[in-house]
N, C-alpha and C positions, 0 to 999 in steps of 0.2 A: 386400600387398593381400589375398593369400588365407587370410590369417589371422586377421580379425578375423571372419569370418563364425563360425569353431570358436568364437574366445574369447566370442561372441554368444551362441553356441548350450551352450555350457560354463554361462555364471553364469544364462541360463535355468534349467539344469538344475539348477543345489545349489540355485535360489530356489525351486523347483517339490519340491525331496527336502524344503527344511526345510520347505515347508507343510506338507508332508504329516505331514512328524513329530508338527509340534505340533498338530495336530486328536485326534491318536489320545492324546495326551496330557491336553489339554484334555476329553475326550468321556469319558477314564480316570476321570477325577477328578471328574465330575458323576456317575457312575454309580456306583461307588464312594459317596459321600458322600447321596446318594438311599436307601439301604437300610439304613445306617446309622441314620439319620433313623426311616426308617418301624420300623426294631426296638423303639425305645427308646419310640414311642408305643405300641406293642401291648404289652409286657411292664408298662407307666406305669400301664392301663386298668385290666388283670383284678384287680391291686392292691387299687385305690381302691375296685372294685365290690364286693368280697370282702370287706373293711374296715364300710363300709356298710353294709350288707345285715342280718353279725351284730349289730354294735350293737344297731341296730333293734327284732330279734327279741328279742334278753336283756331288753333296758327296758320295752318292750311286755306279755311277759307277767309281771313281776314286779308292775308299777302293777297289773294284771287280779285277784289272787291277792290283795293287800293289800288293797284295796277290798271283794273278798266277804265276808272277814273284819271285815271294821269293818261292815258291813251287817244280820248277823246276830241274828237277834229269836226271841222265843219266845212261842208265841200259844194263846189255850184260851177254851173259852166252856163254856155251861150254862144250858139252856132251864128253864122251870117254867112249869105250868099250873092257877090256881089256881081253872079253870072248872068241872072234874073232881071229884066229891065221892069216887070212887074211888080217886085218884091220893094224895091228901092235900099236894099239893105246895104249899108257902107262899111262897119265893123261889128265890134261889142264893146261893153265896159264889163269891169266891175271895180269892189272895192268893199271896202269893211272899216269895224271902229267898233271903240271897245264899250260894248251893253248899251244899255241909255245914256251914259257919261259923254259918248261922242269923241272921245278920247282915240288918242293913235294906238291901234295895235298892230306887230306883224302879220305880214303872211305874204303867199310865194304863187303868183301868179304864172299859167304857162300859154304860150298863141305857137296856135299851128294854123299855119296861110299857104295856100296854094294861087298861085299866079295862069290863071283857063285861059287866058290871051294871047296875042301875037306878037307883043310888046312888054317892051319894061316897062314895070308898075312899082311904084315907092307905099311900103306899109309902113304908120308915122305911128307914133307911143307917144300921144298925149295925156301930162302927170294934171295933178287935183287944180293947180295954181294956174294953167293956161298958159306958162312960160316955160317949166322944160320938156324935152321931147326928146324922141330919136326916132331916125328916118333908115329905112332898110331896103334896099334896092331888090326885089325878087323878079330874075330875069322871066322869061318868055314860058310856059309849059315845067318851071319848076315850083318846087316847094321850101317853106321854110319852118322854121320850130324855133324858138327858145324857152325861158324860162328865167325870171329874176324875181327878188325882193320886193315888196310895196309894204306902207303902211307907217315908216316908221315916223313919219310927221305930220301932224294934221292937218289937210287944208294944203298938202303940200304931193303926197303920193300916196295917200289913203283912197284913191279915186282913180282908176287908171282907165283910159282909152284909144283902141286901137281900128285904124280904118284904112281903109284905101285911098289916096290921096288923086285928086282929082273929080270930073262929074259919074254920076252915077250912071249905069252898072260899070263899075270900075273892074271887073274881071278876075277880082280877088275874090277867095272862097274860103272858111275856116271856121275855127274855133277859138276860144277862148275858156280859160277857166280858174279857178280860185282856191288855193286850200287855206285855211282859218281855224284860228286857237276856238273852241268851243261857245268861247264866253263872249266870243262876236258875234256884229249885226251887221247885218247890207248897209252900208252907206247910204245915208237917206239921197244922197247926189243918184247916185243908179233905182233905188226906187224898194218894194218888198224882197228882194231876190238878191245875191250877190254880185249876181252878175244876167246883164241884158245885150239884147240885139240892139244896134245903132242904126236907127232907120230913115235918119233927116240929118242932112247938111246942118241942119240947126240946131243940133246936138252940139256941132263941136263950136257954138259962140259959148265960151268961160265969161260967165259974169255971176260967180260963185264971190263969196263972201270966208276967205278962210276962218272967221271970229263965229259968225253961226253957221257954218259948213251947208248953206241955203242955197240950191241950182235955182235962177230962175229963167231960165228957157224951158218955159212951158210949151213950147210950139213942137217939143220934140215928144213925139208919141213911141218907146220904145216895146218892143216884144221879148219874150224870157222863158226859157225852159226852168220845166221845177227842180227846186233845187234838190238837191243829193246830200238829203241829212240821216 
């Protein structure tokens, strides 16, 4: 009878040793398996962000860079005043061609002319060739404006000139001016500049050579604002 109390008190005991074992084992194995965990997400992140980031940066400024390059224009204008009996100013030119080549290239010329007179005055658009033109009636104290095409033929509208028709001060007053693909030049007919003041009746004698695009009415002394590149 005095023995079942020990043997009681005995399988308490290994029931009481193997809890405890297995908690410390169980508690091993969560804590352990936790930090493992959290390594593989921090080392996973800096990764991807890193990744990301340069892409980004490389694509972004290469699109920037290609863009300002295809955007590139080349711009010039040229006043005249033929209110001025001093000045002797009768229109402007300009004109362009493509690099050294001397080749046709486009571009889009625009004249604003105002008529300071008492009378009708005719403003004429004379092309590179000396043969076609057009004549534009600007009445007494008005203005006028267009804008058209040039360039597309050498020797033919790569040269344009615009004047008051008649003797000097012809009473017309304006502008002129030139936009152009980058990779143009002034036409060697108008001089370093795209576009010049027309200051002699002897400008507009055409004894140009479309084959080497050569003005030779040297008698015409022109003046030119700088250009706007």
């Amino acid at each position: 009878m005095k023995l079942q109390p020990l043997a009681a008190y005995l399988l308490l005991l290994v029931a009481a040793t193997a809890g405890a074992q297995t908690t410390p084992n169980t508690t091993g194995t969560t804590t352990m398996t936790t930090p493992n965990t959290t390594a593989t997400k921090t080392l996973t992140l800096p990764n991807t962000t890193t990744t990301t980031t340069n892409t980004n940066t490389t694509t972004n400024t290469n699109k920037s860079k290609s863009k300002a390059a295809a955007g590139a224009q080349r711009t010039d204008f040229a006043l005249f005043d033929g209110t001025d009996p001093s000045s002797n100013e009768i229109g402007a030119q300009c004109g362009a061609v493509l690099g050294s080549s001397k080749n046709s290239v486009g571009f889009t010329f625009h004249v604003t002319v105002s008529n300071w007179s008492d009378e009708l005055k005719v403003l004429q658009v004379l092309y590179a060739d000396g043969e076609e033109m057009a004549r534009y009636q600007i009445p007494a104290h008005t203005s006028f404006s267009f804008s058209q095409a040039g360039g597309g033929t050498a020797g033919v509208d790569d040269w344009i000139r615009v004047f008051g028709e008649g003797a000097a001060p012809s009473g017309l007053a304006g502008s002129m001016s030139i936009l152009a693909p980058a990779a143009a030049k002034p036409n060697p007919n108008v001089g370093q500049d795209f576009c010049t003041t027309l200051t002699t009746q002897s400008a507009l004698t055409n004894t140009i050579s479309p084959n080497t695009n050569t003005n030779t009415t040297s008698t015409t002394t022109p003046t030119s604002k700088p250009a706007l590149r």
